[in-house]
MIDOSE-1310 file (N, C-alpha, C; in nm, 2 decimals, decimal comma, always signed):
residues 206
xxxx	+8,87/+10,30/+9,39/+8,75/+10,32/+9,47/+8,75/+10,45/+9,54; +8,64/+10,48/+9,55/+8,62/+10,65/+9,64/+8,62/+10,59/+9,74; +8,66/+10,58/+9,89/+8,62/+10,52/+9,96/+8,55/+10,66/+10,08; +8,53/+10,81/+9,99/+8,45/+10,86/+10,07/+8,36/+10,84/+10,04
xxxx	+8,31/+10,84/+9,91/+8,17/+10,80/+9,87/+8,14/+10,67/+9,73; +8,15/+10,58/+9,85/+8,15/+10,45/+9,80/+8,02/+10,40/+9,76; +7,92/+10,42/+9,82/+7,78/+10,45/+9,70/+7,81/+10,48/+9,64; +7,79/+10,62/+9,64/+7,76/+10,69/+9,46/+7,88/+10,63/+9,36
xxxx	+7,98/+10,59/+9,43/+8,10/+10,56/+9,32/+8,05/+10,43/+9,23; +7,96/+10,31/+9,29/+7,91/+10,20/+9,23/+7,78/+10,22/+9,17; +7,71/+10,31/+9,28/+7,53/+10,35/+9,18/+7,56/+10,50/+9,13; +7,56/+10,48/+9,04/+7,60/+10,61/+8,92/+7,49/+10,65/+8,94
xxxx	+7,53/+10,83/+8,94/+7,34/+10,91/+8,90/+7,33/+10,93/+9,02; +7,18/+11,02/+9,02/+7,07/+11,07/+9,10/+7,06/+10,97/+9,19; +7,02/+10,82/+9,19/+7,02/+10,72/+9,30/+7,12/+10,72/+9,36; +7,23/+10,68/+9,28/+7,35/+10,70/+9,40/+7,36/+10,81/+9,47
xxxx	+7,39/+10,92/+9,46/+7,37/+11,05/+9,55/+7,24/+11,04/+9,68; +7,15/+11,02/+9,61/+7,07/+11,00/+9,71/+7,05/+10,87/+9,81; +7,09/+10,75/+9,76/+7,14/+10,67/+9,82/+7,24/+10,70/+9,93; +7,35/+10,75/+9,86/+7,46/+10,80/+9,96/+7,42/+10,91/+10,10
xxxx	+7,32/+10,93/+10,01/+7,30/+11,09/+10,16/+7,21/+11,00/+10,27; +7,12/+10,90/+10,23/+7,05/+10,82/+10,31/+7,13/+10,74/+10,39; +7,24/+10,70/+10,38/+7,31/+10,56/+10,45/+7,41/+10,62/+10,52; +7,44/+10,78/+10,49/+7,50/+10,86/+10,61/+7,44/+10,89/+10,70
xxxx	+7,33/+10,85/+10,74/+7,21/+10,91/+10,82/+7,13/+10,84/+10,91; +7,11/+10,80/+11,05/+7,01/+10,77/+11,10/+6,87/+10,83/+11,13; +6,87/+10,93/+11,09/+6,78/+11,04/+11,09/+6,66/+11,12/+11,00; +6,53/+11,07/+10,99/+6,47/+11,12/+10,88/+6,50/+11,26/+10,83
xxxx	+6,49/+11,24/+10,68/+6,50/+11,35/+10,64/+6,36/+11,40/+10,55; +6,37/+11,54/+10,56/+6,22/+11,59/+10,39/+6,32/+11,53/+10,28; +6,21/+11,50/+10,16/+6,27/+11,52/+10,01/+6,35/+11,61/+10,00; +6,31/+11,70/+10,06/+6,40/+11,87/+10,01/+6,54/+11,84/+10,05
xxxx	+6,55/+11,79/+10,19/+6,67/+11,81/+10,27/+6,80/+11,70/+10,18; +6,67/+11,60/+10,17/+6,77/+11,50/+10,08/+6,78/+11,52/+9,95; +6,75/+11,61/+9,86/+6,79/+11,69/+9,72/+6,91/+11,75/+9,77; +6,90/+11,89/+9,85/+7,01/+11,94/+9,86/+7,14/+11,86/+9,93
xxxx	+7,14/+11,78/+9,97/+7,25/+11,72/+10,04/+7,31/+11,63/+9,93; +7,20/+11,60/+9,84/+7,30/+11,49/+9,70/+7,31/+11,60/+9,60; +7,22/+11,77/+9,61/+7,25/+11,86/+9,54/+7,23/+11,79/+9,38; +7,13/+11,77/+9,37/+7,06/+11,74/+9,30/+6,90/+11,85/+9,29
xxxx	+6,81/+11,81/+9,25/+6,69/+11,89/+9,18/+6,60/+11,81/+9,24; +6,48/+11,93/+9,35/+6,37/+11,84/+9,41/+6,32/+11,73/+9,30; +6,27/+11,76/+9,26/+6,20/+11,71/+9,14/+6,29/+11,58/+9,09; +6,41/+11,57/+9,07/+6,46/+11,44/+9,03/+6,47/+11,38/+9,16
xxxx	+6,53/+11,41/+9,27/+6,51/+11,39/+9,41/+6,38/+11,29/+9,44; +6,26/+11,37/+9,46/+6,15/+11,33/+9,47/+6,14/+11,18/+9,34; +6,18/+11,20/+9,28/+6,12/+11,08/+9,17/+6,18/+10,94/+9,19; +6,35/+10,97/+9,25/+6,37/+10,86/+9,31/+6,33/+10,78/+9,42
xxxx	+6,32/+10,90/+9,50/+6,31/+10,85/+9,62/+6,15/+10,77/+9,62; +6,05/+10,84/+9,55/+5,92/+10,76/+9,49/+5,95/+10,62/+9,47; +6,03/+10,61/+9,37/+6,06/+10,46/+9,37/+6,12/+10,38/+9,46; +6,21/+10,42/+9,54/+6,30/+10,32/+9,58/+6,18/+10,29/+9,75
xxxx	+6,11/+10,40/+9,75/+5,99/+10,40/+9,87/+5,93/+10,22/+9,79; +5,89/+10,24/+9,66/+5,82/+10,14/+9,60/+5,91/+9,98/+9,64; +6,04/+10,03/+9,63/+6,07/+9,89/+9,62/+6,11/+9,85/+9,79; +6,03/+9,93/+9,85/+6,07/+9,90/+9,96/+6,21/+9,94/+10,03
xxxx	+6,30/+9,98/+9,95/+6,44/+10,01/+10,03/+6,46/+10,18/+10,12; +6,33/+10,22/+10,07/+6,31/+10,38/+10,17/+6,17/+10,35/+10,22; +6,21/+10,40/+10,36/+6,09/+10,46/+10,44/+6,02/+10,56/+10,41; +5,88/+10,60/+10,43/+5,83/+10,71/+10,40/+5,74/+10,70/+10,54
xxxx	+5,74/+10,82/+10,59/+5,67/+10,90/+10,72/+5,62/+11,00/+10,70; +5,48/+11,04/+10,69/+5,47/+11,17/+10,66/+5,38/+11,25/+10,85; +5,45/+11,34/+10,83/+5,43/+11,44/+10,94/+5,36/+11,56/+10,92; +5,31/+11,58/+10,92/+5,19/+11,71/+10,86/+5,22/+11,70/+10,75
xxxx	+5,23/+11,82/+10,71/+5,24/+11,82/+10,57/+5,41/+11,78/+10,49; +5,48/+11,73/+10,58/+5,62/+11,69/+10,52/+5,58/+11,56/+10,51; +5,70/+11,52/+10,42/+5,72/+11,36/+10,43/+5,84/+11,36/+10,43; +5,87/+11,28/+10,54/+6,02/+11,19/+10,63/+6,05/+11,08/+10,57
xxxx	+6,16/+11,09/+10,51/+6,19/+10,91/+10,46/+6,35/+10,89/+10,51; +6,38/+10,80/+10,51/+6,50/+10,69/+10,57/+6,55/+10,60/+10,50; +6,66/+10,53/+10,52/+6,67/+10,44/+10,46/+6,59/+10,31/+10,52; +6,54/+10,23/+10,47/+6,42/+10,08/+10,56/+6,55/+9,99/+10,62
xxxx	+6,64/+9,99/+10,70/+6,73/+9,93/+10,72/+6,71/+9,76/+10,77; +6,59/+9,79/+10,79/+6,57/+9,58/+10,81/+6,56/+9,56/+10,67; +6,55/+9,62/+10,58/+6,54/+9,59/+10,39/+6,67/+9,49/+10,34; +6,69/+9,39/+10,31/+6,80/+9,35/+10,29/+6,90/+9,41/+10,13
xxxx	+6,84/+9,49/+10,07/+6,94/+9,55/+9,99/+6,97/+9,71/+10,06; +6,87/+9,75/+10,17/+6,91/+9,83/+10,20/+7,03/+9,81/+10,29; +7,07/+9,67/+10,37/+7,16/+9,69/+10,43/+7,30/+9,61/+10,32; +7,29/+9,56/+10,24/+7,41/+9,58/+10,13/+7,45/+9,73/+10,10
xxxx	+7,35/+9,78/+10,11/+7,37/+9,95/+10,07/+7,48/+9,97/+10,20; +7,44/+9,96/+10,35/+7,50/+9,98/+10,41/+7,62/+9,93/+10,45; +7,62/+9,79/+10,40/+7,75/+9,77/+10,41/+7,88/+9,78/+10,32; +7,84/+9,91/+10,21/+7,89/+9,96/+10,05/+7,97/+10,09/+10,16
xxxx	+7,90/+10,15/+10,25/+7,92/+10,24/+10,28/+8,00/+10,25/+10,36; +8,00/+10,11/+10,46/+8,14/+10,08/+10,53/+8,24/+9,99/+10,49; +8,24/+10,00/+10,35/+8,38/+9,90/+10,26/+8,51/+9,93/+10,28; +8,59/+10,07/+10,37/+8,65/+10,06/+10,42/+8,68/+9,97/+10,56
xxxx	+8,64/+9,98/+10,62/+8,66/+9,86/+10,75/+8,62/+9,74/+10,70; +8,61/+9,69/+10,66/+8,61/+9,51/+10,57/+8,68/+9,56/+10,47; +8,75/+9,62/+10,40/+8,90/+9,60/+10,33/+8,99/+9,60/+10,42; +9,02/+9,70/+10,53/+9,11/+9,69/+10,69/+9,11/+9,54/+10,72
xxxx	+9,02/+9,48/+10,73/+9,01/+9,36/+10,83/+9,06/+9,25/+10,68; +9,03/+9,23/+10,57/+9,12/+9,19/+10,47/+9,23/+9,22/+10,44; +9,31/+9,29/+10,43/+9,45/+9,35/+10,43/+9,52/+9,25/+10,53; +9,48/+9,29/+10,69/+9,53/+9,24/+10,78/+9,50/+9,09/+10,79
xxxx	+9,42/+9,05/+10,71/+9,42/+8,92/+10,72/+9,50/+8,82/+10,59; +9,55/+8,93/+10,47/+9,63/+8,86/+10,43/+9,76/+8,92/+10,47; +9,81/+8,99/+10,56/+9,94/+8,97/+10,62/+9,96/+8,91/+10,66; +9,86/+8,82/+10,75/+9,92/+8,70/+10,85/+10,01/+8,62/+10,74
xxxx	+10,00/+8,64/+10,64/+10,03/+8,55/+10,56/+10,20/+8,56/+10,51; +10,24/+8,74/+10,55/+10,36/+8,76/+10,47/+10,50/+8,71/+10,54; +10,58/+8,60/+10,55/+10,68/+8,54/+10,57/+10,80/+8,59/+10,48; +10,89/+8,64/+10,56/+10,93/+8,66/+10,75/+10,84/+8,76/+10,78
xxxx	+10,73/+8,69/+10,89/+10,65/+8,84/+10,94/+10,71/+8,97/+10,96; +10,65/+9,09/+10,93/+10,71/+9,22/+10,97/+10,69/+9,23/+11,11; +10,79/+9,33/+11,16/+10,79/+9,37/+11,27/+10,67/+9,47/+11,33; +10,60/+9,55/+11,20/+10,50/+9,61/+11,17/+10,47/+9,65/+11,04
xxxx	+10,35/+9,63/+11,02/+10,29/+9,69/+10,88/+10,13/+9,79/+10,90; +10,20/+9,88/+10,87/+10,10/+10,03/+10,94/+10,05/+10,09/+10,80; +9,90/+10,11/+10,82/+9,84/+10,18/+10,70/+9,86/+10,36/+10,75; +9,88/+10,45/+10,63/+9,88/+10,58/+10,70/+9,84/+10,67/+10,57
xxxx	+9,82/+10,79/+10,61/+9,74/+10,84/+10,50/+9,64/+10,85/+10,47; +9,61/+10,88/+10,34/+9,43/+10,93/+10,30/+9,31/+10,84/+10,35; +9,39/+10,69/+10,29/+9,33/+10,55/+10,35/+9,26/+10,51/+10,51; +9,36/+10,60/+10,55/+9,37/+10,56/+10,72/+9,28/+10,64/+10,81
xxxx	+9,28/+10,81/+10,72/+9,17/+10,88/+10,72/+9,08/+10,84/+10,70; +9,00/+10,78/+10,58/+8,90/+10,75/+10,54/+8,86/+10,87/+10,42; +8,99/+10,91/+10,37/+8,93/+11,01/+10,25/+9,00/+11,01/+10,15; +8,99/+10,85/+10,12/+9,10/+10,80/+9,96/+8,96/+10,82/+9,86
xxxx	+9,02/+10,86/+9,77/+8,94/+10,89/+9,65/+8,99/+10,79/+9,54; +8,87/+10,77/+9,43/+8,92/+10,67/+9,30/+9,08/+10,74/+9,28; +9,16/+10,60/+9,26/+9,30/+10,67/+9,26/+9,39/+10,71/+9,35; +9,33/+10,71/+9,44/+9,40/+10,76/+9,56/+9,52/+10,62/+9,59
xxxx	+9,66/+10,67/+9,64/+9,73/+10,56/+9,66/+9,67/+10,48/+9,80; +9,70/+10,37/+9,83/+9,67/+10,26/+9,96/+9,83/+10,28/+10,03; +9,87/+10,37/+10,11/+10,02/+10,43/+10,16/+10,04/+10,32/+10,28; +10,18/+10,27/+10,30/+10,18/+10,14/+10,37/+10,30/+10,14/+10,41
xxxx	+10,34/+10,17/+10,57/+10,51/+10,18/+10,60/+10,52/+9,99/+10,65; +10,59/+9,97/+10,62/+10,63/+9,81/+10,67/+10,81/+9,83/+10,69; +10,80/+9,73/+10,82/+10,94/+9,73/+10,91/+10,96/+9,59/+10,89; +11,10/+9,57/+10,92/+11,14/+9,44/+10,89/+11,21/+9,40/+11,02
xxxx	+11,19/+9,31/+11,07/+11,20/+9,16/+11,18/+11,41/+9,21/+11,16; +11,37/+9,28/+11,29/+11,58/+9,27/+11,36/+11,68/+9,18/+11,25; +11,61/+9,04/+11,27/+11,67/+8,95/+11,21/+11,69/+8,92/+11,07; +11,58/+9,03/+10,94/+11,60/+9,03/+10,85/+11,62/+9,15/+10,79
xxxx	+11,73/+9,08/+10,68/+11,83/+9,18/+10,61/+11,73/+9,30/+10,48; +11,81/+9,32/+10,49/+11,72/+9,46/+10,39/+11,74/+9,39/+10,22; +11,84/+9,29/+10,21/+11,84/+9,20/+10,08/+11,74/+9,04/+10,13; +11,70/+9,05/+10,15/+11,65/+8,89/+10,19/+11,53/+8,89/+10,08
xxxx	+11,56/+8,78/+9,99/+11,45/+8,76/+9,89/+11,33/+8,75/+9,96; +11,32/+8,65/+10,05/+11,18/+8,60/+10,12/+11,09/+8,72/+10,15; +11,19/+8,82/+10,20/+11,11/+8,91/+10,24/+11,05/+9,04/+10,13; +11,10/+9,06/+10,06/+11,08/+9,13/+9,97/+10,99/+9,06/+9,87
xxxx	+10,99/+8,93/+9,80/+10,87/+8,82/+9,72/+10,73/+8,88/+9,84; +10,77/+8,84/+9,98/+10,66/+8,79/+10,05/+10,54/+8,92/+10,08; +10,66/+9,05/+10,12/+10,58/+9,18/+10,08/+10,54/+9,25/+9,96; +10,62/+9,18/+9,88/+10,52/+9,22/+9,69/+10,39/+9,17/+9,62
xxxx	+10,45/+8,98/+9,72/+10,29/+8,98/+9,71/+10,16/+9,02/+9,76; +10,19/+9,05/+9,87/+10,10/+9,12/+10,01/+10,03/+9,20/+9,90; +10,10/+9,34/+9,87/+10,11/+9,47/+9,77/+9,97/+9,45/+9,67; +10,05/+9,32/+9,63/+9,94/+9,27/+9,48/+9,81/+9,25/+9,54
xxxx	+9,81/+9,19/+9,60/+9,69/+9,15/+9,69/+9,62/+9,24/+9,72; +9,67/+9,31/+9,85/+9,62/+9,44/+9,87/+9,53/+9,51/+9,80; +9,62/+9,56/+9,70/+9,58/+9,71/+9,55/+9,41/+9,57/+9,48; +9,45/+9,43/+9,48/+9,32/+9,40/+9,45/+9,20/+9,37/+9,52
xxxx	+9,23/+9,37/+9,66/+9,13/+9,40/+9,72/+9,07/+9,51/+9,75; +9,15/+9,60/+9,76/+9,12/+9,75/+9,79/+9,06/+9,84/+9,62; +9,12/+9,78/+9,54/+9,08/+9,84/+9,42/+9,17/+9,97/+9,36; +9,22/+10,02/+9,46/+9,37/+10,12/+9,46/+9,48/+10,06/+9,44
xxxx	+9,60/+10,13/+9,38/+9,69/+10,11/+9,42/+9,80/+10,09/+9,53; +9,88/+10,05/+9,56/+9,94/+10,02/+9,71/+10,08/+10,03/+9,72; +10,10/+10,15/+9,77/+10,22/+10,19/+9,79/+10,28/+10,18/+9,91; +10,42/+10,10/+9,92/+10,46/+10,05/+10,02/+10,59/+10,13/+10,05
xxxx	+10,63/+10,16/+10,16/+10,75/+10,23/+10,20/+10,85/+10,11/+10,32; +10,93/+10,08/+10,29/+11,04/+9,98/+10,40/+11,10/+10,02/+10,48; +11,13/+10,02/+10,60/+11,26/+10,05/+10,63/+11,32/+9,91/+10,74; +11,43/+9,92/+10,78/+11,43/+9,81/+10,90/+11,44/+9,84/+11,05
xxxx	+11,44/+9,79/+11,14/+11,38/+9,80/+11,26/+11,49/+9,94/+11,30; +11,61/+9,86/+11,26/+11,75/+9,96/+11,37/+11,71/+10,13/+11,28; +11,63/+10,11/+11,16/+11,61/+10,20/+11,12/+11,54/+10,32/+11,21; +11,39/+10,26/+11,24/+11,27/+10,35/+11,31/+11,31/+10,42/+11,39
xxxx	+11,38/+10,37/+11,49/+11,45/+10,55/+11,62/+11,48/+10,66/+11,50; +11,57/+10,64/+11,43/+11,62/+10,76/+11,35/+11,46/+10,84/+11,30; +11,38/+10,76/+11,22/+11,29/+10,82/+11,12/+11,20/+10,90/+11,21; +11,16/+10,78/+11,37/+11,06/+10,84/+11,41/+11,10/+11,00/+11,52
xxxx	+11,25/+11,00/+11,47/+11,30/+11,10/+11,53/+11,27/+11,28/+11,39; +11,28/+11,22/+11,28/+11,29/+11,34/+11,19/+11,17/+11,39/+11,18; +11,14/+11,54/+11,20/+11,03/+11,62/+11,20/+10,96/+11,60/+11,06; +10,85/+11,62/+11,05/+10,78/+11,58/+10,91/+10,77/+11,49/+10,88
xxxx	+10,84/+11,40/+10,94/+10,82/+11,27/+10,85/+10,70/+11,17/+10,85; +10,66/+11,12/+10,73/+10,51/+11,02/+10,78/+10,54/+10,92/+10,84; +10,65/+10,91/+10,90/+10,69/+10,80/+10,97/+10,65/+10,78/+11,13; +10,67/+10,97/+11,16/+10,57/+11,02/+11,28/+10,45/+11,06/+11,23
xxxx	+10,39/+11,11/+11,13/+10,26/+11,09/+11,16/+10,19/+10,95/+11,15; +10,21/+10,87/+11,09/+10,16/+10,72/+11,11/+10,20/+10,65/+11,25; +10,32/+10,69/+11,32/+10,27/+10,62/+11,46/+10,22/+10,70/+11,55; +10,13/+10,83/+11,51/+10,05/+10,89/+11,59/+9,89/+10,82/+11,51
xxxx	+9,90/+10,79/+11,41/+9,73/+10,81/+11,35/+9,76/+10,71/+11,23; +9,89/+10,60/+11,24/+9,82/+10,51/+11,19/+9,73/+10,41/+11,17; +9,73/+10,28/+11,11/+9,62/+10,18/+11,19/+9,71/+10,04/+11,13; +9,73/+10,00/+11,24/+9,83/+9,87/+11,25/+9,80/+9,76/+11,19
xxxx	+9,84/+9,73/+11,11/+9,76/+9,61/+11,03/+9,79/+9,44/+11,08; +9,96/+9,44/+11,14/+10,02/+9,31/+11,20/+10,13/+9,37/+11,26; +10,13/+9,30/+11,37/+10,32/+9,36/+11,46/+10,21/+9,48/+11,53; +10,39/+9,50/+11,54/+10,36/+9,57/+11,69/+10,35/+9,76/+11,66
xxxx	+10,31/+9,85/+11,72/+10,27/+9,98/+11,69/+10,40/+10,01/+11,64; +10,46/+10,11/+11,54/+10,61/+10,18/+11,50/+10,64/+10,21/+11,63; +10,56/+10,27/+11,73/+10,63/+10,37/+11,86/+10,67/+10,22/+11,93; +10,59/+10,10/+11,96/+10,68/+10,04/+12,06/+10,80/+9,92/+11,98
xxxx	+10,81/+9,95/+11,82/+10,88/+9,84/+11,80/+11,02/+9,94/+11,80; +11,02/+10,12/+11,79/+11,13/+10,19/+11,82/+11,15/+10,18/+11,92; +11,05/+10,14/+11,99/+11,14/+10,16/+12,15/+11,24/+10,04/+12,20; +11,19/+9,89/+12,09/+11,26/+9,81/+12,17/+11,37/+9,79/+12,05
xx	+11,39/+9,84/+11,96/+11,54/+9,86/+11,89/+11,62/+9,97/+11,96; +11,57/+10,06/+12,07/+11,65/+10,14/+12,11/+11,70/+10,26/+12,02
């Protein structure tokens, strides 16, 4: 999944483009403005937007001699549209909602990377540091079954694949000590999926 441009990635073509440039937008735009921004051709531009005016999912306002259109957001496919556009944050709140599930809970499971950005592209990995509970060992079946399946899960909700990185608790002072590592940039700019932030579960391993 592109999850920059998650429109266009499902409505193939001219609609999708322009689709996408509309649902980034609370703000009317000209035809023109919305050609160039899907960078597309007034003229194909105009033809969609003609239609989708018809089916009701675009506003049209005309102002002198311009015409202003929008997306119709009380439209109910316009707001599917809208909520295509924010399919990152309801895969976030899915993820984290099948962790609750991973037994022996982690100590933390942190999304970081392109994902966490919001600028994973089709193919882009789903990048995932997960820490493991003081009390469990770096061989413990439970834990390793319970985080693979998480994984599987994940990559199919997300539609990416999901790449997970481990370490254990007594580990994180060291990592979050080494320069470069994504271990510090995810507990500056990750987003915590279960447990506690990387910065305070280093603090309380000491």
């Amino acid at each position: 999944m592109d999850y920059g441009q998650p429109i266009e990635t499902v409505v193939p073509g001219v609609q999708g483009r322009v689709l996408g440039v509309l649902a980034r937008t609370d703000t009317e735009l000209t035809m023109r403005t919305v050609a160039g921004l899907a960078d597309v051709s007034v003229n194909r531009a105009v033809t969609v937007l003609n239609r989708l005016i018809e089916l009701g999912v675009v506003h049209r306002r005309d102002a002198g001699s311009a015409a202003l259109v929008s997306l119709e957001r009380e439209n109910q496919v316009a707001r599917l549209l809208l909520d295509l556009q924010d399919v990152r944050r309801a895969v976030i709140e899915r993820l984290r909602t099948e962790a609750s599930t991973i037994q022996p809970a982690p100590a933390s499971l942190v999304l970081f990377g392109s994902f966490a950005r919001g600028e994973a592209r089709s193919g882009s990995d789903i990048d995932v540091l997960a820490v493991r509970a003081a009390a469990v060992g770096p061989d413990d079946e439970m834990w390793s079954d319970g985080l693979g399946r998480w994984s599987e899960s994940a990559s199919r909700i997300a539609g990416n694949p999901v790449r997970v990185v481990a370490a254990g608790t007594e580990e994180l002072p060291r990592l979050l000590r080494r320069p470069g590592s994504v271990w510090r940039s995810a507990a500056s700019e990750g987003i915590v999926l279960i447990g506690a932030s990387l910065t305070d579960v280093a603090a309380a391993a000491g």
